[in-house]
KOLGU-847568 format. One record per residue (C-alpha): chain; residue in three letters; x negated, y negated, z; residue number from 1. Coordinates in steps of 0.25 Angstrom, whole numbers, plus 5000, padded with zeros to 4 digits. Layout:
REM KOLGU-847568
ch  aa  px  py  pz  i
A  Ala  X  Y  Z  NUM
...
REM end
This chain:
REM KOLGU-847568
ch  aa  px  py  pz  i
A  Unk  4391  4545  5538  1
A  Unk  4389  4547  5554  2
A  Unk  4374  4547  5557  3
A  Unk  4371  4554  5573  4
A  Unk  4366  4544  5583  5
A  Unk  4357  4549  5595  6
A  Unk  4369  4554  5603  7
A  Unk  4376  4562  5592  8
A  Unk  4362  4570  5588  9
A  Unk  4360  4572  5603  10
A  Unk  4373  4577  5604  11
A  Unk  4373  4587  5593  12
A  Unk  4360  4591  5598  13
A  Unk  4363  4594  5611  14
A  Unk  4375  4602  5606  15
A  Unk  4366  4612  5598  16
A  Unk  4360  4615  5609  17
A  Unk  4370  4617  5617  18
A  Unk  4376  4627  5609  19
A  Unk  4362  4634  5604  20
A  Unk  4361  4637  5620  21
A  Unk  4376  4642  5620  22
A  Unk  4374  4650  5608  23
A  Unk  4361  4657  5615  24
A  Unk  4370  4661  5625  25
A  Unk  4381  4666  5616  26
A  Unk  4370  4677  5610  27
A  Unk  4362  4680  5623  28
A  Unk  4376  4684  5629  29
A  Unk  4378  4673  5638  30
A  Unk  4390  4668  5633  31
A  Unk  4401  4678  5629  32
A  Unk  4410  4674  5617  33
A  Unk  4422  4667  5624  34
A  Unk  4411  4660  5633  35
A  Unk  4403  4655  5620  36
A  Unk  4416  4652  5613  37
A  Unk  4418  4637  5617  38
A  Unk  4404  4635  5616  39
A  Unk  4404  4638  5602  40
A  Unk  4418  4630  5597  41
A  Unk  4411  4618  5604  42
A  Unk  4402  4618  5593  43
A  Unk  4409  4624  5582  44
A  Unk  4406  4639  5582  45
A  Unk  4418  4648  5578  46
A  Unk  4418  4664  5579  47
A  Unk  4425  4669  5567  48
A  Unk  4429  4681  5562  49
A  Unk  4414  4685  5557  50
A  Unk  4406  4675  5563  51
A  Unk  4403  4662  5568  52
A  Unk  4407  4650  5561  53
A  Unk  4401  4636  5564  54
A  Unk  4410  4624  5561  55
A  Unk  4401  4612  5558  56
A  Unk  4407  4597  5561  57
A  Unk  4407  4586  5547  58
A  Unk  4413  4575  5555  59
A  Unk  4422  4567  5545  60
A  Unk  4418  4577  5535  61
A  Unk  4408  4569  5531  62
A  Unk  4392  4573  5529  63
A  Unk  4378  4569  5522  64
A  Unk  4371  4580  5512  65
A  Unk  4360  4582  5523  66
A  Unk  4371  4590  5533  67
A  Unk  4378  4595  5519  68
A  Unk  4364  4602  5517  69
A  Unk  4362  4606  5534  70
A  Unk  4376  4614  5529  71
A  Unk  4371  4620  5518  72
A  Unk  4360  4625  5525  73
A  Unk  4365  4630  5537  74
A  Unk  4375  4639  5527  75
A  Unk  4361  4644  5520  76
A  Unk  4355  4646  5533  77
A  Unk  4365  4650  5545  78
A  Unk  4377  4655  5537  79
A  Unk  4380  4661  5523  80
A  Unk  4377  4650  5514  81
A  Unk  4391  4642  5514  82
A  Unk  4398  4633  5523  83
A  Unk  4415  4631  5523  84
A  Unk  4418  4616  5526  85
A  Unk  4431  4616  5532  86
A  Unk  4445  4608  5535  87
A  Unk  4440  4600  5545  88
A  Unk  4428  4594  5537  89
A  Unk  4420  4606  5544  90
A  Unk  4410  4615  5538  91
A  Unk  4410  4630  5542  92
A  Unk  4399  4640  5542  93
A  Unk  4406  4651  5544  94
A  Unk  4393  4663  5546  95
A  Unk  4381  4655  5556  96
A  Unk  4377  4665  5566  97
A  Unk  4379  4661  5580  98
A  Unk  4363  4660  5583  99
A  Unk  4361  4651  5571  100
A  Unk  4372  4640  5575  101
A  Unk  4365  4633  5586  102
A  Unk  4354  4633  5573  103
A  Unk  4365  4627  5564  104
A  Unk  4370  4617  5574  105
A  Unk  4356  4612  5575  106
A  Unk  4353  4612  5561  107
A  Unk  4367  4603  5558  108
A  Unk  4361  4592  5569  109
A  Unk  4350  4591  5561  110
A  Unk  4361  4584  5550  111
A  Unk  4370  4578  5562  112
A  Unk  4383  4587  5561  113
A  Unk  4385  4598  5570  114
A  Unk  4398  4608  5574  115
A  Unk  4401  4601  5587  116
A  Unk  4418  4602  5588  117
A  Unk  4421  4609  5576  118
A  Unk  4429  4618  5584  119
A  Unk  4435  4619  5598  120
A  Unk  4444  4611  5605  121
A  Unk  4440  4598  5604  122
A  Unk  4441  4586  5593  123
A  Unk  4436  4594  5580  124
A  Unk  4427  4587  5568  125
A  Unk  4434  4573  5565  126
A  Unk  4438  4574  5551  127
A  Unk  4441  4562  5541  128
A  Unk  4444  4559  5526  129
A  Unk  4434  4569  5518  130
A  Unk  4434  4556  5508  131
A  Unk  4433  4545  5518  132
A  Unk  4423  4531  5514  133
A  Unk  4426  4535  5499  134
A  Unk  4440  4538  5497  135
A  Unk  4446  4526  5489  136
A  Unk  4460  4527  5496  137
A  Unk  4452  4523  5511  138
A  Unk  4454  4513  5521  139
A  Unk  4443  4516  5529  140
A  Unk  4433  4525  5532  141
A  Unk  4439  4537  5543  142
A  Unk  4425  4543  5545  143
A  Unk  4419  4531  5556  144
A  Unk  4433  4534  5565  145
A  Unk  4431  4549  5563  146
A  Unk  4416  4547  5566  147
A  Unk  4420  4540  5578  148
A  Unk  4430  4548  5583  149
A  Unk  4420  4561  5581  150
A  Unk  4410  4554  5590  151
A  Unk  4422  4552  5601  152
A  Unk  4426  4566  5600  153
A  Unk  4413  4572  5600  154
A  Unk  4412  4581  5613  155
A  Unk  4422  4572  5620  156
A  Unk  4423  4576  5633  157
A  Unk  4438  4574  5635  158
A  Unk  4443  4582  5622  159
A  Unk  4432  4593  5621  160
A  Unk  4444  4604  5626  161
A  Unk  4456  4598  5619  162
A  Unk  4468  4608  5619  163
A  Unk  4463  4611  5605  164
A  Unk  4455  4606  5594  165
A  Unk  4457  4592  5589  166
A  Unk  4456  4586  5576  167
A  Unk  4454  4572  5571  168
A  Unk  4456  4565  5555  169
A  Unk  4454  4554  5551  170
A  Unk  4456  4547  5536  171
A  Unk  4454  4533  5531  172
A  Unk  4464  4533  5517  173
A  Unk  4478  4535  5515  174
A  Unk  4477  4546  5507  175
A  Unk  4474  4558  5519  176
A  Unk  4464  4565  5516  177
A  Unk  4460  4570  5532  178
A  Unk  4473  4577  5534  179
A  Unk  4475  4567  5547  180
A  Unk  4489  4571  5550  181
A  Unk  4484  4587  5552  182
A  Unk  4475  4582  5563  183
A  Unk  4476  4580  5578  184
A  Unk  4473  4567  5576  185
A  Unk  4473  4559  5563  186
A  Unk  4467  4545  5559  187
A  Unk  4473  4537  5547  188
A  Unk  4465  4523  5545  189
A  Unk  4474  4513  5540  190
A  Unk  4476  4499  5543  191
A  Unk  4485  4491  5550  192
A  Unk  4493  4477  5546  193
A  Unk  4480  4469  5549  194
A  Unk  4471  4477  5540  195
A  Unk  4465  4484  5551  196
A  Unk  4460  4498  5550  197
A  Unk  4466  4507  5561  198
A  Unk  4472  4521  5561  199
A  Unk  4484  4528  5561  200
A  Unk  4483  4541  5569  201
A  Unk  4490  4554  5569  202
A  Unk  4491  4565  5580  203
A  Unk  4496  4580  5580  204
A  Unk  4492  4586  5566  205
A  Unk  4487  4598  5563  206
A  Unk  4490  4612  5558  207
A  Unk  4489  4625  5563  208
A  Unk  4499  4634  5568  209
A  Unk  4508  4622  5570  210
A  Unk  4506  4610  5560  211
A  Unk  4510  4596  5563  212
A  Unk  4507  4584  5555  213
A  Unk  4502  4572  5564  214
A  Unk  4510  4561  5568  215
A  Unk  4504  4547  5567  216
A  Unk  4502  4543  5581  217
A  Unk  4496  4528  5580  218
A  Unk  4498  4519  5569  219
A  Unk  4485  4508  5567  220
A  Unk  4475  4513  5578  221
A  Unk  4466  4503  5580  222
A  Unk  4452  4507  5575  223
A  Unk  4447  4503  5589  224
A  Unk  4458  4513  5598  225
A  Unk  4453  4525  5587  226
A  Unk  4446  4533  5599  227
A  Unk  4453  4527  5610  228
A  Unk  4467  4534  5604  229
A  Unk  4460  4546  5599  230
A  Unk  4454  4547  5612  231
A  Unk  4471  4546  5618  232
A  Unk  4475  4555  5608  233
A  Unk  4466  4567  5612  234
A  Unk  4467  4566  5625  235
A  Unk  4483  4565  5625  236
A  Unk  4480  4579  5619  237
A  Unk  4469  4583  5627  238
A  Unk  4478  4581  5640  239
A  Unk  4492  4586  5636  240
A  Unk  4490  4595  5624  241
A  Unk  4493  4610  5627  242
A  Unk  4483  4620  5631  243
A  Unk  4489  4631  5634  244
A  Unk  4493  4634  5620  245
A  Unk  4483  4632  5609  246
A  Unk  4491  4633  5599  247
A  Unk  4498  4622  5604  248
A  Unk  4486  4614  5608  249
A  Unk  4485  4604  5598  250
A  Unk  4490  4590  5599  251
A  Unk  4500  4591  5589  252
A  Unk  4507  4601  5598  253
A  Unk  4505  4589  5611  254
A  Unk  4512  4579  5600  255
A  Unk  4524  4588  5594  256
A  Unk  4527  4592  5610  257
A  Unk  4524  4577  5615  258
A  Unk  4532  4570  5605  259
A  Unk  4523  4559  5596  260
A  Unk  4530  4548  5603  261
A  Unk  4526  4556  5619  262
A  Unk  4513  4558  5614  263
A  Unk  4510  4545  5608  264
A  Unk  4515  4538  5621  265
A  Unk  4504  4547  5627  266
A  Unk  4492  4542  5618  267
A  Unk  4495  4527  5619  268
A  Unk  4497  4530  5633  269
A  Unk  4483  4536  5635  270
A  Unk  4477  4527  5623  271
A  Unk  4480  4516  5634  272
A  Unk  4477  4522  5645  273
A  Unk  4461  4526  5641  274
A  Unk  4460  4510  5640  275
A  Unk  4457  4512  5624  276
A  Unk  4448  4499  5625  277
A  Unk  4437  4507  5632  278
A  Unk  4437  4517  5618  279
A  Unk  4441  4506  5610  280
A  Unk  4433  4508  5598  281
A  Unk  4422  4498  5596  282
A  Unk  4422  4492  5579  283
A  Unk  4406  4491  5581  284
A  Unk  4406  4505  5584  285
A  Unk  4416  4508  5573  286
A  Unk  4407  4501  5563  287
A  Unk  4395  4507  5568  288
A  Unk  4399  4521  5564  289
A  Unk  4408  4516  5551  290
A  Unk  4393  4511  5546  291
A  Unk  4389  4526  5546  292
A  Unk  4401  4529  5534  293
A  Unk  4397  4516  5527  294
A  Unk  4401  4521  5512  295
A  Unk  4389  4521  5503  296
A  Unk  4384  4509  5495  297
A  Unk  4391  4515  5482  298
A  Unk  4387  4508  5469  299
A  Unk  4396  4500  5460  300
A  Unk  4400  4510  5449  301
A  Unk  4412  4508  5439  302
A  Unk  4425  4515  5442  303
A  Unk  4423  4525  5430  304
A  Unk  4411  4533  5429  305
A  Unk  4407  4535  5413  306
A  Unk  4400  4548  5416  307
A  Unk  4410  4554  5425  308
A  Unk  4421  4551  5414  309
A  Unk  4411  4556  5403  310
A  Unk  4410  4570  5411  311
A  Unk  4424  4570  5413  312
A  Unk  4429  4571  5398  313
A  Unk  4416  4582  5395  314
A  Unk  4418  4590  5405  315
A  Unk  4432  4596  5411  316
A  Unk  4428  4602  5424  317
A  Unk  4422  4589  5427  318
A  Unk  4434  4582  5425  319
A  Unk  4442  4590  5434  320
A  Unk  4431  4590  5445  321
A  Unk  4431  4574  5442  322
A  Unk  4447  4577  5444  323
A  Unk  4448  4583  5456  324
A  Unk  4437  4581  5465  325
A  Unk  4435  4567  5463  326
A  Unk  4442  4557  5472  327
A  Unk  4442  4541  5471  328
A  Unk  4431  4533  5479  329
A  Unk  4433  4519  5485  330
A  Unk  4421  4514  5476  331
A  Unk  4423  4513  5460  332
A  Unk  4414  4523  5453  333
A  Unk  4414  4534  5464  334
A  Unk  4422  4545  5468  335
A  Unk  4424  4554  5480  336
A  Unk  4420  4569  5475  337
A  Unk  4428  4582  5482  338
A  Unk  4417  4593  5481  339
A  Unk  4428  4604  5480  340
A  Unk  4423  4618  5490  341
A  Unk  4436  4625  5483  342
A  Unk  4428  4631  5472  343
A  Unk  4440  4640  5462  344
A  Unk  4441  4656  5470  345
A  Unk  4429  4649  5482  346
A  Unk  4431  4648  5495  347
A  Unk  4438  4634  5501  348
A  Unk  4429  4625  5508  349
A  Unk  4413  4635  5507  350
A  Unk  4403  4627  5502  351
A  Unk  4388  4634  5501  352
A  Unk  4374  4629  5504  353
A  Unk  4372  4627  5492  354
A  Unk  4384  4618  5487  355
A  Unk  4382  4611  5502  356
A  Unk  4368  4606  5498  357
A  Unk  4374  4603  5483  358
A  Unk  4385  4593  5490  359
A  Unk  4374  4587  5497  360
A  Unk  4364  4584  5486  361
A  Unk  4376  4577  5478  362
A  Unk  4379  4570  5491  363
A  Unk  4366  4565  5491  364
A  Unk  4363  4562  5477  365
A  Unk  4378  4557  5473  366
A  Unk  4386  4556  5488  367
A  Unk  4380  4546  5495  368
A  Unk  4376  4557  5503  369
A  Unk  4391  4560  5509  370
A  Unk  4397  4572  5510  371
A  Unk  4411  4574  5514  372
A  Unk  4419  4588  5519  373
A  Unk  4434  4586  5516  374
A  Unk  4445  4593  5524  375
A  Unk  4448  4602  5512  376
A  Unk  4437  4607  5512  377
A  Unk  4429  4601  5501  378
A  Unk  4417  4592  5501  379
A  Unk  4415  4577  5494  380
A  Unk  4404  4569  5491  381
A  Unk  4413  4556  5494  382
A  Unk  4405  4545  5485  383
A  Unk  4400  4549  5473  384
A  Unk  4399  4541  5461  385
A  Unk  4407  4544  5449  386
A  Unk  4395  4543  5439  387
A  Unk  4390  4555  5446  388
A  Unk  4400  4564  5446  389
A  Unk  4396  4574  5434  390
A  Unk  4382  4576  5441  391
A  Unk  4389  4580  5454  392
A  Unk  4399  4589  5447  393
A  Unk  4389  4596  5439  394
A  Unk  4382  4600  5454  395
A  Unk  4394  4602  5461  396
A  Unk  4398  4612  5447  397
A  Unk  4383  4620  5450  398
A  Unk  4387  4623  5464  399
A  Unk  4402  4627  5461  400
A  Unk  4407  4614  5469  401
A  Unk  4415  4607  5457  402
A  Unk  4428  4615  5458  403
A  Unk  4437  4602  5454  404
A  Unk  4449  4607  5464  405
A  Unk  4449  4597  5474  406
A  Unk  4463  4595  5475  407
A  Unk  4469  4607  5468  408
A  Unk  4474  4618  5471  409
A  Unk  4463  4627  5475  410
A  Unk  4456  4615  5482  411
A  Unk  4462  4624  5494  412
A  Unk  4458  4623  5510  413
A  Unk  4457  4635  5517  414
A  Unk  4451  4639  5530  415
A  Unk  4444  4652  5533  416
A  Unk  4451  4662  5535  417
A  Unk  4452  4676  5539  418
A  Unk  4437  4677  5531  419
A  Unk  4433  4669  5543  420
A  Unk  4443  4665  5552  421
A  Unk  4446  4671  5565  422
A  Unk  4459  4664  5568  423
A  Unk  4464  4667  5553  424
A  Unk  4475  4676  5550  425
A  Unk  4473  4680  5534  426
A  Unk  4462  4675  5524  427
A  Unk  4463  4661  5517  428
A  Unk  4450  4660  5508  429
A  Unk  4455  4671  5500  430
A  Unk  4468  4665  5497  431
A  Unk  4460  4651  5494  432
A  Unk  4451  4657  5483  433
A  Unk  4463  4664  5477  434
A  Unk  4470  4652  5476  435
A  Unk  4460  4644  5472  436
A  Unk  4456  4655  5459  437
A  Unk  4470  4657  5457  438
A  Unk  4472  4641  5453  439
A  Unk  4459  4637  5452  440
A  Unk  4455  4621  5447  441
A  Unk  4459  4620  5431  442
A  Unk  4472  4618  5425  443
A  Unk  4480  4624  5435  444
A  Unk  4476  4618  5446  445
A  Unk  4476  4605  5441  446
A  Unk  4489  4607  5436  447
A  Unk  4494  4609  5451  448
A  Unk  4487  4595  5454  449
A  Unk  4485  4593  5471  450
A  Unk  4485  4605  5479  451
A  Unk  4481  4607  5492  452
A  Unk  4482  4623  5496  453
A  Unk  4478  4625  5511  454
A  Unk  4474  4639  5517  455
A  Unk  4475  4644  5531  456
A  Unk  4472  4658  5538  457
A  Unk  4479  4656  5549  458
A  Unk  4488  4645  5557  459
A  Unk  4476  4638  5560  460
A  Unk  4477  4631  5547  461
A  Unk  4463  4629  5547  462
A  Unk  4466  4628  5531  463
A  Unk  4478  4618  5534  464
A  Unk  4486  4624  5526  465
A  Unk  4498  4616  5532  466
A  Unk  4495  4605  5526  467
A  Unk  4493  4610  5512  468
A  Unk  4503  4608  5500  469
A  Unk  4500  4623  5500  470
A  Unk  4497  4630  5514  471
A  Unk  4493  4644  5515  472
A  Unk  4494  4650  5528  473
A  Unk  4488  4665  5531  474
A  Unk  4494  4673  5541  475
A  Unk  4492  4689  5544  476
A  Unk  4506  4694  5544  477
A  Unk  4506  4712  5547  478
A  Unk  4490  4711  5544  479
A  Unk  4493  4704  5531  480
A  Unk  4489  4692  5527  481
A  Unk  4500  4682  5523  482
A  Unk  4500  4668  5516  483
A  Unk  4511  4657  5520  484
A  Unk  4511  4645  5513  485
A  Unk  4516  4631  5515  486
A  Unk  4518  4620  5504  487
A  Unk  4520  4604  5506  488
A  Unk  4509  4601  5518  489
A  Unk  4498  4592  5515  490
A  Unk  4488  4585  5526  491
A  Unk  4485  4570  5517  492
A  Unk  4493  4558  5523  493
A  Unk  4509  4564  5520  494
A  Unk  4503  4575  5529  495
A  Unk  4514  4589  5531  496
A  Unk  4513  4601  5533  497
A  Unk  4518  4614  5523  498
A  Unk  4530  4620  5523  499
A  Unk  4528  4636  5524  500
A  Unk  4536  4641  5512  501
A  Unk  4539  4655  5519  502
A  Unk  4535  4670  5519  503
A  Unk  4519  4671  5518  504
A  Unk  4511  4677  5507  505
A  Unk  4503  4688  5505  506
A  Unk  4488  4686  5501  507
A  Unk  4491  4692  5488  508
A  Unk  4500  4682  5485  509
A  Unk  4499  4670  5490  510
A  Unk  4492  4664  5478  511
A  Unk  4503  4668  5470  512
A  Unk  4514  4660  5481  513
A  Unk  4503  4647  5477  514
A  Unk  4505  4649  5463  515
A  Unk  4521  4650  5467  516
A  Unk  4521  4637  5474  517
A  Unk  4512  4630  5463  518
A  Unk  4519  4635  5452  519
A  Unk  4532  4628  5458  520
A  Unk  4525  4616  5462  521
A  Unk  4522  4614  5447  522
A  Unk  4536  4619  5442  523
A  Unk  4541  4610  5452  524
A  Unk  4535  4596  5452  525
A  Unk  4537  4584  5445  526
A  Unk  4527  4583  5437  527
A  Unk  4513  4586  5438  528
A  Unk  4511  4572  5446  529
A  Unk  4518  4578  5458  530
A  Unk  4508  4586  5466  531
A  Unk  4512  4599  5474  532
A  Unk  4514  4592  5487  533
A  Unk  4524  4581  5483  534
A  Unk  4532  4592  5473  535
A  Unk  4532  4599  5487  536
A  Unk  4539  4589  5494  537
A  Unk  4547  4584  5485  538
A  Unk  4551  4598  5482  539
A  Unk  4552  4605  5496  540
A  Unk  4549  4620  5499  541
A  Unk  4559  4627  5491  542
A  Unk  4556  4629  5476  543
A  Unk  4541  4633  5483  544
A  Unk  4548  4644  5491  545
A  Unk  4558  4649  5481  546
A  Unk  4547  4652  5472  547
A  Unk  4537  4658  5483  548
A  Unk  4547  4666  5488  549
A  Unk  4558  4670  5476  550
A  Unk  4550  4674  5466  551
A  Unk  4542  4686  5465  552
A  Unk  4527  4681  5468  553
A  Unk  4524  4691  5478  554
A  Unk  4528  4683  5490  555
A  Unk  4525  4690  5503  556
A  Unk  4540  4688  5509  557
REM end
């Protein structure tokens, strides 16, 4: 992974200063609130309902067990003993007293992260496939392009007030695992007729109060023009998306008003125009920082592993945890291993010191010391050997980390909330942990196969839910709290966004409306080979919304 060079530690250095001074002036009274304010998005401080929270960068979503334990400890130490990793590969700390973060920020240097541009509007945390260098369905790598597209955008002086934040994916398989189409800008290495790798980018995704799937903008960007267009792209923005409305401040608002074919014309036309041969981007540079992702020198092992198997037919919970959790690696005798933070009635996404410093002692005894954050909130120890699996299970089961769910039905996302959330509207972690105990990860859960259930608080869909097969919106509606729920969205590679099925929920019943919607998905399908999203398509929203609504589950209509 990334190591700092000179500039970056200096930089992150200089930084931590910078803020421990502002920080003094907040608590001497020197600066009031709404003076303090940008100052402290700038570096990733939010003011929640209860307290402060501090929004920490894991670029890519990848990180060694030496910053996995700086985590864990700063959760013992500055907060209350737990962390939440996020949608955006992000890890929250959710309690830090305001005089103790510039502490923080000084302690994550130590480990080279820090929470610069986690928030505000400028170009947020550059995400990429949580199983990039292992997945056995890649091209390429993602994570040089996002590494150098994060050093591009790092305090940019042209694009640190955009019209509104600004989001960046990028994912080096066929299969999508980034979600690159619910993204400002979206970045799909493929290759082109001479075998040439290059990228297809996307423009104007994302959700919110108005969700738009992006549209592919270039096809086959050459791997040289990757900074030069980017660099057309946001400035396009920066220059002609609104400001006077932020709720219509993104740029998928610029392209629905522009037209793709106007607002094309208006990149190419600046793409020329910056002479794209001054930022054209130099192949000794691009495999200078692809050395830093070389994979590890992983030993030749046969395809089947005879202790894995042996496990496997002893032991049932193993087996499903082998079942679910485990995902094909590129090099026989490995696997890719989902760490699942869903654990059955838990809380989406928290992890506490103690299981922190547990991932990062497997990572460094059976992970080639690599650690990823996935967009769903789970954690993976991307190259692990198969042989090695009942060891790492066994620890993972000590520490209450080997719920086999990843996949299922109560592998859910789901954001804050009103527990936390100033923004939000009604509660979602509630409604998550009932979900999850009411199906849990046995029989009936592995009878209703791929799921993927999504949970916001408010229209800020901070929890996607848009893009879920089932999306779960919470709303305050006469100082209730209400649940509206959309089916058929999904943010992989055939990308779309739900259909609302109508009149909201109460909180009471909305798990019952899921087991409504399950229990016709089943009744419904082909077989058990069809999958909820493809019975969804094939089938349209009206058996879904004829049993929600016309039979007697409590519906709040």
């Amino acid at each position: 992974m990334y190591r700092y060079d000179e500039f970056d530690a200096a930089f992150v250095a200089d930084r931590v200063a910078q803020f421990s001074d502002q920080v003094k002036r907040r608590l001497a009274g020197e600066l009031t609130e709404d003076q303090f304010r940008p100052h402290r998005l700038m570096n990733g401080v939010y003011l929640q309902l209860h307290a402060y929270m501090l929004r920490i960068a894991v670029p890519y979503g990848t990180m060694s067990a030496r910053q996995m334990r700086k985590l864990a400890f700063i959760a013992r130490e500055y907060d209350k003993g737990y962390g939440h990793f996020t949608t955006r590969q992000n890890l929250q700390f959710n309690w830090p007293a305001l005089k103790d973060i510039p502490a923080v920020l000084a302690h994550l240097a130590e480990v080279e992260m820090h929470a610069i541009q986690t928030s505000g509007n400028c170009i947020r945390n550059v995400t990429a496939d949580h199983f990039a260098g292992a997945a056995a369905d890649e091209i390429e790598d993602p994570r040089p392009y996002a590494e150098i597209l994060r050093q591009w955008s790092s305090i940019h002086p042209e694009f640190t007030f955009l019209p509104r934040k600004f989001k960046l994916a990028l994912t080096g398989a066929p299969h999508d695992r980034a979600a690159i189409q619910t993204h400002d800008i979206g970045y799909q290495l493929t290759r082109n007729d001479k075998g040439e790798t290059c990228f297809d980018v996307y423009v104007g995704g994302g959700q919110g109060r108005t969700p738009m799937v992006a549209h592919k903008l270039h096809e086959a960007l050459p791997i040289g023009d990757l900074v030069a267009y980017t660099q057309a792209i946001v400035r396009v923005y920066n220059l002609d998306g609104r400001r006077d409305n932020k709720y219509k401040a993104r740029i998928k608002i610029l392209v629905h008003e522009m037209g793709l074919e106007k607002f094309r014309a208006a990149v190419e036309a600046e793409f020329a125009a910056m002479k794209p041969d001054e930022l054209k981007l130099p192949l000794t540079e691009v495999e200078r920082i692809r050395a830093y992702f070389a994979p590890p020198a992983l030993p030749s092992k046969p395809a089947r592993s005879a202790a894995l198997d042996a496990r496997r037919a002893s032991d049932a919970k193993f087996a499903a945890f082998v079942d679910t959790n485990l995902s094909q690696h590129k090099v026989a005798g490995h696997g890719v291993l989902t760490i699942s933070l869903k654990p059955i009635g838990g809380i989406p996404g928290d992890a506490t010191a103690e299981q922190m410093e547990l991932v990062a002692d497997l990572a460094e005894k059976f992970g080639h010391d690599e650690i990823r954050v996935s967009h769903e909130q789970n954690l993976v120890l991307p190259h692990v050997a198969l042989d090695d699996l009942p060891a790492i299970y066994d620890a993972l089961a000590a520490k209450g980390l080997a719920t086999a769910n990843v996949g299922l039905v109560s592998d859910i996302i789901c954001c804050p909330g009103l527990d936390y959330c100033s923004l939000a509207t009604a509660r979602s972690i509630p409604v998550a942990q009932r979900i999850s105990a009411h199906f849990g990860e046995g029989e009936r859960a592995r009878e209703i196969g791929a799921m993927k259930i999504k949970i916001s608080g408010c229209i800020n869909a901070c929890g996607h839910h848009h893009v879920g097969h089932i999306g779960i919106l919470g709303l305050e509606r006469k100082g209730v709290e209400t649940y509206q729920i959309t089916l058929g969205g999904s943010g992989d590679e055939t990308c779309s966004v739900g259909d609302i099925t109508g009149p909201g929920f109460s909180e009471q019943d909305i798990v019952g409306a899921i087991e409504t919607i399950i229990d016709t998905y089943i009744a419904e399908r082909r077989d058990a080979g069809e999958d909820f999203l493809a019975a969804y398509r094939r089938l349209g929203m009206a058996p879904f919304k004829k049993a929600l609504y016309e039979r007697d589950k409590g519906a709040d209509i």
